[in-house]
mmCIF file as gemmi writes it, N, C-alpha and C atoms, coordinates in Angstrom:
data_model
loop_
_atom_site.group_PDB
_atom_site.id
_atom_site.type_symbol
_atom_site.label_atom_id
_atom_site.label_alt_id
_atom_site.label_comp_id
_atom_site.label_asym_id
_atom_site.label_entity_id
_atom_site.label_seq_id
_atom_site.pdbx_PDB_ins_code
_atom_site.Cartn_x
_atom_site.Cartn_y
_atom_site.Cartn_z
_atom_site.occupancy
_atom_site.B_iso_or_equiv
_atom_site.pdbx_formal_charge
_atom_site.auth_seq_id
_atom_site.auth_asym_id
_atom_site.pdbx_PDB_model_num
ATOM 1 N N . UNK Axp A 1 ? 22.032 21.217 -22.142 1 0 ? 1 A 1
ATOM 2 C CA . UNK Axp A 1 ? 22.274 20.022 -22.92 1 0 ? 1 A 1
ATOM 3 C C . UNK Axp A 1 ? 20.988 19.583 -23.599 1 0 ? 1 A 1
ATOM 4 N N . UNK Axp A 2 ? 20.979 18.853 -24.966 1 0 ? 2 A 1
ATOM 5 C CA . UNK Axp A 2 ? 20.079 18.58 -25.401 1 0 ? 2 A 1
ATOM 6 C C . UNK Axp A 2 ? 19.889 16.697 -25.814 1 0 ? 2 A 1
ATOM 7 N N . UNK Axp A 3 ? 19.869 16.452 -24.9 1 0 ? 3 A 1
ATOM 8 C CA . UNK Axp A 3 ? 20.307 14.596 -24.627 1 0 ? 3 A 1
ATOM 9 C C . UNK Axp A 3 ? 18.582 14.008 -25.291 1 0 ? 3 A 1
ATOM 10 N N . UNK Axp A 4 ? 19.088 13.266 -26.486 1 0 ? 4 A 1
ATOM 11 C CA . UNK Axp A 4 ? 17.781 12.633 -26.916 1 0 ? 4 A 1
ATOM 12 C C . UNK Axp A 4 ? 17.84 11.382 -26.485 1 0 ? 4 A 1
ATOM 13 N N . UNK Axp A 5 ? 18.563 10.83 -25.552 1 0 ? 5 A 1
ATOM 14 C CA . UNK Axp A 5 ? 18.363 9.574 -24.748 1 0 ? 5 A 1
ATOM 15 C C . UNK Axp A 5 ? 17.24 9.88 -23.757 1 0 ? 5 A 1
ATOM 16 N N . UNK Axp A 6 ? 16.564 8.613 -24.024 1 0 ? 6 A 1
ATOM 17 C CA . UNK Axp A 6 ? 15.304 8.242 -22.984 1 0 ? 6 A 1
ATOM 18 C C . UNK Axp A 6 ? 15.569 8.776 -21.246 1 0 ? 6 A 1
ATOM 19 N N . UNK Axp A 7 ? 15.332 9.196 -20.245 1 0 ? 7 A 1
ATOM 20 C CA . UNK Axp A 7 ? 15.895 8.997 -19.165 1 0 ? 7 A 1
ATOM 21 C C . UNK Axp A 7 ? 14.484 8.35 -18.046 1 0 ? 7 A 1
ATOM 22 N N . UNK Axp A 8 ? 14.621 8.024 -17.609 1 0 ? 8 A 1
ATOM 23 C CA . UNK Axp A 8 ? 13.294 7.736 -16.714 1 0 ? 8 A 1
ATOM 24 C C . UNK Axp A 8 ? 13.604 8.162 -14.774 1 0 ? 8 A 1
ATOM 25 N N . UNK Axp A 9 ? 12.469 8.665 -14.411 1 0 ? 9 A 1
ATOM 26 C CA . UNK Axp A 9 ? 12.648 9.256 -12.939 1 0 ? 9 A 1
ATOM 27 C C . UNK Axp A 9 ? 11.97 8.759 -12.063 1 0 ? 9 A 1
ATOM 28 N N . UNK Axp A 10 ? 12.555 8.236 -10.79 1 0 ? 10 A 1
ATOM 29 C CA . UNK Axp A 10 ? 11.184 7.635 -10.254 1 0 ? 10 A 1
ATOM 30 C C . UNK Axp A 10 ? 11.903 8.244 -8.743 1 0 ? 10 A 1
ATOM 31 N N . UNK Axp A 11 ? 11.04 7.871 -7.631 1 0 ? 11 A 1
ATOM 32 C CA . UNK Axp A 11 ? 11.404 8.072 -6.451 1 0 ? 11 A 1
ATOM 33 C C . UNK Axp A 11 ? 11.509 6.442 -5.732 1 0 ? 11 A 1
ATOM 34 N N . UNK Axp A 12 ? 12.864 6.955 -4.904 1 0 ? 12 A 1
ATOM 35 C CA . UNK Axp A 12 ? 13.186 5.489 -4.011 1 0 ? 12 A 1
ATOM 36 C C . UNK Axp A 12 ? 12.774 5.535 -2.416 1 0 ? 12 A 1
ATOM 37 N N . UNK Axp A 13 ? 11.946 5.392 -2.307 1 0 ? 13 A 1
ATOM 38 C CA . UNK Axp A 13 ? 11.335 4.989 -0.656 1 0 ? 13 A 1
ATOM 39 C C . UNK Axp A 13 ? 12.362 5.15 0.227 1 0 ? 13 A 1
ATOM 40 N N . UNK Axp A 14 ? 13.191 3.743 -0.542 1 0 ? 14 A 1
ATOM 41 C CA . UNK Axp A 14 ? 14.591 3.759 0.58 1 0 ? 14 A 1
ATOM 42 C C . UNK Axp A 14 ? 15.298 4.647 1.203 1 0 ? 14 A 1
ATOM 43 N N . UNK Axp A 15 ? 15.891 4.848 0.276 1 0 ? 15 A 1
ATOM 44 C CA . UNK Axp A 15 ? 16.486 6.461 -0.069 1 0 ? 15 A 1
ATOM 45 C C . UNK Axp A 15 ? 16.154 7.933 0.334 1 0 ? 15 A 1
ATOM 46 N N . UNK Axp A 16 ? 14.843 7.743 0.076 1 0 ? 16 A 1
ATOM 47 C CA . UNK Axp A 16 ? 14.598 9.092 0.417 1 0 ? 16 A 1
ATOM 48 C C . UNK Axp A 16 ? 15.089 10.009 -0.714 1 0 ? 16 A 1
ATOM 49 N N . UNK Axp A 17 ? 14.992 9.457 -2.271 1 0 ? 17 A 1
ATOM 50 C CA . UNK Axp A 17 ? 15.707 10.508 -3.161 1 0 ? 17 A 1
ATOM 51 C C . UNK Axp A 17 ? 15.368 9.798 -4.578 1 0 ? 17 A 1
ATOM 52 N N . UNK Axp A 18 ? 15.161 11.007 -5.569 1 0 ? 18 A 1
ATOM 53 C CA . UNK Axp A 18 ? 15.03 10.872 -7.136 1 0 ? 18 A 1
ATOM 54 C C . UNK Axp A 18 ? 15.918 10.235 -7.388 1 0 ? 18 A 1
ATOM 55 N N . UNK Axp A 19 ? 15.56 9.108 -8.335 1 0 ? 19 A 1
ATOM 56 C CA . UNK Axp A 19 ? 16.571 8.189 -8.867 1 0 ? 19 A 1
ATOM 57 C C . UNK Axp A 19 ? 16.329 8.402 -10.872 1 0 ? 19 A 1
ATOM 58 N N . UNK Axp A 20 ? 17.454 9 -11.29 1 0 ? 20 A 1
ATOM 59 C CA . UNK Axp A 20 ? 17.341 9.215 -12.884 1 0 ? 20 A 1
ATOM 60 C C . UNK Axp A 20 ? 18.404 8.22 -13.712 1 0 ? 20 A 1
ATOM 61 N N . UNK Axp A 21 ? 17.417 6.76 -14.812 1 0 ? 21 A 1
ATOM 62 C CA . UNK Axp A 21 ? 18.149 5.965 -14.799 1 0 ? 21 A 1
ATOM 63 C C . UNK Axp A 21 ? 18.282 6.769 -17.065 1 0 ? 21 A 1
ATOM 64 N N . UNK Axp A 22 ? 19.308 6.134 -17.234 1 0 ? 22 A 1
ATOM 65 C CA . UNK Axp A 22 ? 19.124 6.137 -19.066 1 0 ? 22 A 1
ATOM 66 C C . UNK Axp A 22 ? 19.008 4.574 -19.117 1 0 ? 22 A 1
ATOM 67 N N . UNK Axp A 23 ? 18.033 4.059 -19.829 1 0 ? 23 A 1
ATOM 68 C CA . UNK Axp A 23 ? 18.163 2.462 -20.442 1 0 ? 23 A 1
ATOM 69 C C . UNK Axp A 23 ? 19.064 2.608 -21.163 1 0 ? 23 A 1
ATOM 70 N N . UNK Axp A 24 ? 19.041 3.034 -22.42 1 0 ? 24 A 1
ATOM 71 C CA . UNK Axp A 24 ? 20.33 2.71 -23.106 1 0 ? 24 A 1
ATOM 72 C C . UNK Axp A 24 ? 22.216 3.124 -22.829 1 0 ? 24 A 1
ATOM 73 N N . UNK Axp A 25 ? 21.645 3.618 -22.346 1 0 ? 25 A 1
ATOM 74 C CA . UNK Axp A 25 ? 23.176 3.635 -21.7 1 0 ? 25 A 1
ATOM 75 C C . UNK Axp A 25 ? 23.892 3.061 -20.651 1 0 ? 25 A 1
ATOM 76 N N . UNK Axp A 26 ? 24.239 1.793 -20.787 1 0 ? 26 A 1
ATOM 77 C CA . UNK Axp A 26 ? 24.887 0.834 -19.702 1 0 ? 26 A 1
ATOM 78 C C . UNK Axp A 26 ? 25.124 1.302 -18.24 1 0 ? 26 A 1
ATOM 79 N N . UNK Axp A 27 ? 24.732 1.435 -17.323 1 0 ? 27 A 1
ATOM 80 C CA . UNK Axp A 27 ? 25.033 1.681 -16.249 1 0 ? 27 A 1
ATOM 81 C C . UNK Axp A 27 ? 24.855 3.399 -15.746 1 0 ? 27 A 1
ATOM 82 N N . UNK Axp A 28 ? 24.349 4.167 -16.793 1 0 ? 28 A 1
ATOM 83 C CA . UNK Axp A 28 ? 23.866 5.59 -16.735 1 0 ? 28 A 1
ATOM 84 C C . UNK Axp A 28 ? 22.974 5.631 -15.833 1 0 ? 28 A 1
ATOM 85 N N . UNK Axp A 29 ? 23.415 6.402 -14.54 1 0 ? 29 A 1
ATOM 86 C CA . UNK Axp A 29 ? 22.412 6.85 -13.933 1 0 ? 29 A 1
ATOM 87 C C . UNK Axp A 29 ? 22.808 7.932 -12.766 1 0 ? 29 A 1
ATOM 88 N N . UNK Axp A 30 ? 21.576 8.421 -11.951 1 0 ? 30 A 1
ATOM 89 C CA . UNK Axp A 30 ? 22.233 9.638 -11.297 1 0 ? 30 A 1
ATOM 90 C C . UNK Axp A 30 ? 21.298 10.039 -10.22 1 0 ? 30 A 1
ATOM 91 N N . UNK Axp A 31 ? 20.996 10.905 -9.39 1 0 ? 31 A 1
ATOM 92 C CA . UNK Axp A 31 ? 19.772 11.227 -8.393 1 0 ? 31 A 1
ATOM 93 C C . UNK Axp A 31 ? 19.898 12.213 -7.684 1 0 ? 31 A 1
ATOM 94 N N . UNK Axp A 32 ? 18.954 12.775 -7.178 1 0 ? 32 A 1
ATOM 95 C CA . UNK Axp A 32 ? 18.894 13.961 -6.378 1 0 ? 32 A 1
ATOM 96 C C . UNK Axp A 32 ? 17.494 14.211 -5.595 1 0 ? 32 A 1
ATOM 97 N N . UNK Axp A 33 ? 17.99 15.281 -5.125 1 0 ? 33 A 1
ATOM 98 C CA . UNK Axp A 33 ? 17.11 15.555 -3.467 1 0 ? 33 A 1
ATOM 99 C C . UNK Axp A 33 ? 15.628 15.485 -4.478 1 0 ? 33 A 1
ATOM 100 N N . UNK Axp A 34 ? 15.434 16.56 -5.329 1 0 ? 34 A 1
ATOM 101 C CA . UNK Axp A 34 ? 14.39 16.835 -6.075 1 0 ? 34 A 1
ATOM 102 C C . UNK Axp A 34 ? 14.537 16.167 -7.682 1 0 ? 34 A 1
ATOM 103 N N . UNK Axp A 35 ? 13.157 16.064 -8.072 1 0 ? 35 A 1
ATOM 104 C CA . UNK Axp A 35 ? 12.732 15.631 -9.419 1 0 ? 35 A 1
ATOM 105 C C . UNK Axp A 35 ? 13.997 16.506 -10.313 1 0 ? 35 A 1
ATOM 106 N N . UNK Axp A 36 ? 13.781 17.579 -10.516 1 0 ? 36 A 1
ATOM 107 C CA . UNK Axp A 36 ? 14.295 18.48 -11.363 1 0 ? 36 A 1
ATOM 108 C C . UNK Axp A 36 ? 15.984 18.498 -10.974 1 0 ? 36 A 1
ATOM 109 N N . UNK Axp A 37 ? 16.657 17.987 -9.913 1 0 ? 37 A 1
ATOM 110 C CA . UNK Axp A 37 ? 18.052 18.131 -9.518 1 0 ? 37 A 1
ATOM 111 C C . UNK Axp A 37 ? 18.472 16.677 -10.02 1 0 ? 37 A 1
ATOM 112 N N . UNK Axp A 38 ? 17.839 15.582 -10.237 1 0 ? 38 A 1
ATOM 113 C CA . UNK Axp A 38 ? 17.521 14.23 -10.626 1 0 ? 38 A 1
ATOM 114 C C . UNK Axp A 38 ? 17.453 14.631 -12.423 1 0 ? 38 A 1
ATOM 115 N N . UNK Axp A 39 ? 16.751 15.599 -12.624 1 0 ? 39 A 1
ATOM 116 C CA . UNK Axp A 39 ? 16.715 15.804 -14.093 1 0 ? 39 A 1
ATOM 117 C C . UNK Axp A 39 ? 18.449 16.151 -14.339 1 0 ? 39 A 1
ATOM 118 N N . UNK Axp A 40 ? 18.996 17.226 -13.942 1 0 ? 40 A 1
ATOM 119 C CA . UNK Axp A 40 ? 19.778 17.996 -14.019 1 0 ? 40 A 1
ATOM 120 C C . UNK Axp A 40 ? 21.102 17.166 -13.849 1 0 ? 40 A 1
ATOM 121 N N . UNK Axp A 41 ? 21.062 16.5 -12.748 1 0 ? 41 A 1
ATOM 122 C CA . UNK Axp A 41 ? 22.549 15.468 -12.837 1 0 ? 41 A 1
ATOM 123 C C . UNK Axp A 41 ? 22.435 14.686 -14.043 1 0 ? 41 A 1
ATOM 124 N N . UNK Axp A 42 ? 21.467 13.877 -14.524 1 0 ? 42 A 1
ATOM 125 C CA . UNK Axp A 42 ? 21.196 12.821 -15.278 1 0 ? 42 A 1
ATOM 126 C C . UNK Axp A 42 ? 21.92 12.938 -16.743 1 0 ? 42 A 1
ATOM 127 N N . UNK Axp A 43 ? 21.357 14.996 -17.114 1 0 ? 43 A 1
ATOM 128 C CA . UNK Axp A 43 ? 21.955 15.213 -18.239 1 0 ? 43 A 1
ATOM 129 C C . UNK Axp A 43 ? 23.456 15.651 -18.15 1 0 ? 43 A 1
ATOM 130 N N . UNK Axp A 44 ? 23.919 15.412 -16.92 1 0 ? 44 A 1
ATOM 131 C CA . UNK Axp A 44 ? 25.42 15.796 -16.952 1 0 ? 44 A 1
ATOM 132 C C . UNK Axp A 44 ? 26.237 14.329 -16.937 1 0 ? 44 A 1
ATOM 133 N N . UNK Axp A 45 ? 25.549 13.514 -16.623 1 0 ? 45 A 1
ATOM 134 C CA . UNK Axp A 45 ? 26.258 11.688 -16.666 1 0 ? 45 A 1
ATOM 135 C C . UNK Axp A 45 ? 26.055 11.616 -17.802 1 0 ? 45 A 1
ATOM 136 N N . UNK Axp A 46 ? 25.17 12.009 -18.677 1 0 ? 46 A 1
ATOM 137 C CA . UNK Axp A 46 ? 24.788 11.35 -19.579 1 0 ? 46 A 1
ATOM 138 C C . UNK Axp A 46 ? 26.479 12.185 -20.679 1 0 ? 46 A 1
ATOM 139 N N . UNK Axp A 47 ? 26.7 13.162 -20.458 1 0 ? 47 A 1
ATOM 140 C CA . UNK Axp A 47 ? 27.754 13.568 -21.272 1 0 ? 47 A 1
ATOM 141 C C . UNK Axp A 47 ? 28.834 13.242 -21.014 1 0 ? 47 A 1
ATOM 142 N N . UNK Axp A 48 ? 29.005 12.711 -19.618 1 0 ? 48 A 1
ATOM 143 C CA . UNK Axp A 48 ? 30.38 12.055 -19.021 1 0 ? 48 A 1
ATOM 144 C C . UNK Axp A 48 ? 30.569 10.531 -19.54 1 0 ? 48 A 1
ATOM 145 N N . UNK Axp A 49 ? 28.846 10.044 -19.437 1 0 ? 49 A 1
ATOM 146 C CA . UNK Axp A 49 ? 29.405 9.049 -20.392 1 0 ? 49 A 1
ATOM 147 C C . UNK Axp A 49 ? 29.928 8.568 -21.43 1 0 ? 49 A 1
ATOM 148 N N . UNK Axp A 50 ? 28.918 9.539 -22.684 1 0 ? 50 A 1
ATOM 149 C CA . UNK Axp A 50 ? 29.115 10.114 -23.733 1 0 ? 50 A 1
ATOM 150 C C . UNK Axp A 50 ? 30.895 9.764 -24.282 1 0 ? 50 A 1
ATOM 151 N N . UNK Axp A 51 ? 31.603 10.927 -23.638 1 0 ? 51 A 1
ATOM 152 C CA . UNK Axp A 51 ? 32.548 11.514 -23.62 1 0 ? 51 A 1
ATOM 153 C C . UNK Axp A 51 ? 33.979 10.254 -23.154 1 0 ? 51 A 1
ATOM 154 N N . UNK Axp A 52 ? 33.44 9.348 -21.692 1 0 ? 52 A 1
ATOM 155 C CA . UNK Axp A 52 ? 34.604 8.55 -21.426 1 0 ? 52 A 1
ATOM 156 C C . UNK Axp A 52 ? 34.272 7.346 -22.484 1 0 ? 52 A 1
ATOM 157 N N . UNK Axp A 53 ? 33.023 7.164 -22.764 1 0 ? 53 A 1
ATOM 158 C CA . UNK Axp A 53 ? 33.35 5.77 -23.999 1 0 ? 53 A 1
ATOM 159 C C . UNK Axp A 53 ? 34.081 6.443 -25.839 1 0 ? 53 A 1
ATOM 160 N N . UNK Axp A 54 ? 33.58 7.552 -25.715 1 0 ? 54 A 1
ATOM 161 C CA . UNK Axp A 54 ? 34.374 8.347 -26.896 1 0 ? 54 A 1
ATOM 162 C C . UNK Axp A 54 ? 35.882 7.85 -26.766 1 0 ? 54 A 1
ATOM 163 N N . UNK Axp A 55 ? 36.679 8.657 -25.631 1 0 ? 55 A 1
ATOM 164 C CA . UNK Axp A 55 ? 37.866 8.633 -24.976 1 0 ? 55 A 1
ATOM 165 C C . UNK Axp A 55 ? 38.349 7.317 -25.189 1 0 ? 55 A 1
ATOM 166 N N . UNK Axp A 56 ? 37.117 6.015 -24.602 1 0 ? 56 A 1
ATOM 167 C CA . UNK Axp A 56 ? 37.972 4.481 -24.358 1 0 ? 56 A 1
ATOM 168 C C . UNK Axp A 56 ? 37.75 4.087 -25.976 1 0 ? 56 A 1
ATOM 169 N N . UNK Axp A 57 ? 37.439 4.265 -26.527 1 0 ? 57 A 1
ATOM 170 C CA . UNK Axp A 57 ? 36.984 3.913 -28.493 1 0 ? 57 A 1
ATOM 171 C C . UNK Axp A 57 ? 35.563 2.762 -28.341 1 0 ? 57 A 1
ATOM 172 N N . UNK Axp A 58 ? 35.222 2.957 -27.478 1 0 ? 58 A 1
ATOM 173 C CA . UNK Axp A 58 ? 33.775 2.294 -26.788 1 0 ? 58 A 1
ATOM 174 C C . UNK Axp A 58 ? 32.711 2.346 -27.96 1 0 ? 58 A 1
ATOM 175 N N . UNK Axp A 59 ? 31.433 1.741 -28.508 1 0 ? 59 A 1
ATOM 176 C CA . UNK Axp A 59 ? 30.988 2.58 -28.838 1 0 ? 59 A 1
ATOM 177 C C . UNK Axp A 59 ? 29.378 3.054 -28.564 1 0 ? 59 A 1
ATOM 178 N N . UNK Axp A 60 ? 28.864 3.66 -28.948 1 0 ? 60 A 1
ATOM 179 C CA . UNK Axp A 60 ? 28.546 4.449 -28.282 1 0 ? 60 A 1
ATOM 180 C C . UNK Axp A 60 ? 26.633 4.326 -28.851 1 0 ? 60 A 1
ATOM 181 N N . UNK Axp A 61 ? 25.731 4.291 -28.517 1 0 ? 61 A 1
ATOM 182 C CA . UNK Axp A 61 ? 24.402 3.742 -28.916 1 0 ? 61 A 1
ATOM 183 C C . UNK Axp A 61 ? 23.873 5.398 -29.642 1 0 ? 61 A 1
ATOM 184 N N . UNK Axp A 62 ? 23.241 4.781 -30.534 1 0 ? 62 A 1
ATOM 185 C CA . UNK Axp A 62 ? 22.181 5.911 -31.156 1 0 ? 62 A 1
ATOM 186 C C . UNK Axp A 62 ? 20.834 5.812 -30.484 1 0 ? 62 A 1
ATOM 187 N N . UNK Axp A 63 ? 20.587 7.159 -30.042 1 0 ? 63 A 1
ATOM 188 C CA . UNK Axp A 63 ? 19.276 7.299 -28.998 1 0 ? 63 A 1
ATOM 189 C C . UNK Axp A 63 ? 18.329 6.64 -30.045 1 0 ? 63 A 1
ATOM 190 N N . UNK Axp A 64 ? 16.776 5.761 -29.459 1 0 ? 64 A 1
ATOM 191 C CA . UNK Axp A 64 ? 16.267 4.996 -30.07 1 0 ? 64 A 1
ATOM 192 C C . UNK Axp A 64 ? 15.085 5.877 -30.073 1 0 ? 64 A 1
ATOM 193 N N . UNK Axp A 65 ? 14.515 6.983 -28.973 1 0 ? 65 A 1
ATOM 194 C CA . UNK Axp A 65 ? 13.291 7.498 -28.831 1 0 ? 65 A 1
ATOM 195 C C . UNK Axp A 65 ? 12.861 6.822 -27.675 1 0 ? 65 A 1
ATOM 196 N N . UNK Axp A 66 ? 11.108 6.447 -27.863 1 0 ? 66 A 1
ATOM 197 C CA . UNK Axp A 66 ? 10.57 5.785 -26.369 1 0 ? 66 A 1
ATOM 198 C C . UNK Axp A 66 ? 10.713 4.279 -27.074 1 0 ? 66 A 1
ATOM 199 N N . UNK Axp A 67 ? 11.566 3.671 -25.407 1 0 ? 67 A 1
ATOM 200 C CA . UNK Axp A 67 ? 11.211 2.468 -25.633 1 0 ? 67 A 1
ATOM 201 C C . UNK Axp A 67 ? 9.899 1.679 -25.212 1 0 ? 67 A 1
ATOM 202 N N . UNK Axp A 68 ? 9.903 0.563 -25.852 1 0 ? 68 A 1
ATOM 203 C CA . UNK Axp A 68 ? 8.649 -0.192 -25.566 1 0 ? 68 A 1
ATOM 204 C C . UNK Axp A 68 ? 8.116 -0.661 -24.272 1 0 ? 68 A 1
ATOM 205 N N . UNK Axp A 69 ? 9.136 -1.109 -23.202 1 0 ? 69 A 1
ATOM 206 C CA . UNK Axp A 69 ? 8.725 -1.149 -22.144 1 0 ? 69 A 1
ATOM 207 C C . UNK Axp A 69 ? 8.679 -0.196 -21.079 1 0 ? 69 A 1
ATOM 208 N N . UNK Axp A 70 ? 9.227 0.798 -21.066 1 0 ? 70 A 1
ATOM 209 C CA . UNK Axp A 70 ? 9.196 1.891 -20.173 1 0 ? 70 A 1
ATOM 210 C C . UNK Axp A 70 ? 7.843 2.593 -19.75 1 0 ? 70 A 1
């Protein structure tokens, strides 16, 4: 996949696990054991989201690049 949405990765203490959020995408997010499995789900939500706001006539944000506060 080639997702030009922002994604950001961080690790959760709590958890014990990669947490991969998208800002622009309402509620986009995803995680895994490792950085790179955290990469890898992230770009597969990111097409599910994609895809169910397509489906609901939702619409749908144009990737912005880096945002300013991140």
């Amino acid at each position: 996949m080639n997702s030009k949405y922002e994604i950001i990765l961080y690790w959760n203490q709590a958890d014990q696990i990669f947490i991969a959020e998208v800002p622009e995408l309402a509620g986009c997010m995803a995680d895994g054991q490792t950085y790179q499995e955290a990469l890898r789900h992230a770009e597969i939500i990111i097409q599910e989201w994609l895809e169910t706001a397509h489906e609901l006539g939702r619409p749908i944000p144009q990737p912005r690049g880096k945002l300013m506060y991140a």
